[in-house]
Structures are given as structure tokens and as C-alpha cells.
N, C-alpha and C positions, 0 to 999 in steps of 0.2 A: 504494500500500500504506500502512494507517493503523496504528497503535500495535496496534488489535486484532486486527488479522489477523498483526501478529510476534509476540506473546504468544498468540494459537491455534495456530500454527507451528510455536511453541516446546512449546505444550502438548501437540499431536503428537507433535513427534520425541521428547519424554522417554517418550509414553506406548509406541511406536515402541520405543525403546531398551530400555526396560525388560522388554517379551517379548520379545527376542531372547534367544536364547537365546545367546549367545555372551559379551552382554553382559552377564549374570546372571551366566554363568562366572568370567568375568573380575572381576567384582567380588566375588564370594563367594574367589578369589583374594587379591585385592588386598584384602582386609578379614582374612585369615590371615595375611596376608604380616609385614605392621605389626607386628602382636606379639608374632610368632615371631623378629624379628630382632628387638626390642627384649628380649627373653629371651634370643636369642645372644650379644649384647653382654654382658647381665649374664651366662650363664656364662663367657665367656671372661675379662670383667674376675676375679670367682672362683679360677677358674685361675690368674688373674696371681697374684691374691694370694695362694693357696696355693703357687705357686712363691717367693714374696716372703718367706713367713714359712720362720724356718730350720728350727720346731720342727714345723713339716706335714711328715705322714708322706709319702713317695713315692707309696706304693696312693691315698691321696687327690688327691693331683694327678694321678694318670692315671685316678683314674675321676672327675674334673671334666672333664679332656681330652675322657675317650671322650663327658660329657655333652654338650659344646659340639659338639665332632664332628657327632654324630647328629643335633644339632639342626638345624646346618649343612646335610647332606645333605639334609632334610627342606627347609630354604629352598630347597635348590638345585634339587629335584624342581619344587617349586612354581612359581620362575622358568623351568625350565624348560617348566611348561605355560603360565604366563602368554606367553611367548614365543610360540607356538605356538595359539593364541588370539588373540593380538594380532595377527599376522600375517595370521591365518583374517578376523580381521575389515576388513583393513586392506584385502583382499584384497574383500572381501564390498563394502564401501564403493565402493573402485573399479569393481567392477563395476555398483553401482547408478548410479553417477553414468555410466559409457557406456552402462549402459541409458535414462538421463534425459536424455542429449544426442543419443542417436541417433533418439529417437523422431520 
């Protein structure tokens, strides 16, 4: 095996990867994921500081709260299909590779 045939291999499995449909999921996932918990962090930081200042009204800290909350949820849906996708695919792989060793 010479350099070309790992870098056609390689250009396979990406193109391979890329219509799977599992892996499309999972990335269109994992491309939501990122920003939605870097916007969790900032509402909850938010929150802090509205708990921090003595002159923030109460209704304001609890509708930062409910924001970060919700946001939360919303990540944890989405971890949970990533979970659930990852598995599918971890699943799918294994199974290609006893189909490629049994042949």
C-alpha cells in the first residue's frame, strides 16, 4: 500500500461518512450543541449576577433562572439524542467490521 491508495481511502471513508445518514445527524447535533451551552453559561453567569446585585428585583432573577432552565432542558434533549445516535452508530460500525471479517 503506497501514500495514494491511504489518501483514496481516506477520501472514501469521508465521502462514506458524510451520507450516512446518522453521521449528518450527529453532526448537525454536535454543531447546536456548542453554542447553546456557551449561551447556558452566559445565562447562568446572568443569574449569578443578578443574585449578586442587592438592588435586582427578585421577578428578575427568577425569570433569568427560568431562562437558563429552559435553555438547559433544551441541551439536555439534544445530549440526549446525541447519545442515542452515537450508540446507533457505534452499533452500525460494529456491525460493518463482523461483516468485513466474516467474509
Amino acid at each position: 500500500m503506497n501514500a495514494g491508495d491511504i489518501v483514496e481511502e481516506r477520501v472514501l471513508f469521508k465521502n462514506e461518512d458524510y451520507n450516512d445518514p446518522l453521521i449528518k445527524d450527529i453532526r448537525v447535533l454536535m454543531e447546536l450543541l456548542n453554542p447553546l451551552v456557551s449561551s447556558y453559561r452566559l445565562l447562568v453567569g446572568a443569574a449569578d449576577e443578578f443574585n449578586k446585585i442587592a438592588l435586582a428585583h427578585k421577578k428578575d432573577l427568577e425569570h433569568a433562572i427560568k431562562r437558563a432552565d429552559e435553555l438547559g432542558d433544551i441541551i439536555d434533549e439534544i445530549d440526549d439524542k446525541l447519545k442515542i445516535l452515537i450508540k446507533a452508530l457505534l452499533k452500525k460500525i460494529e456491525c460493518n467490521y463482523d461483516n468485513d471479517f466474516n467474509r
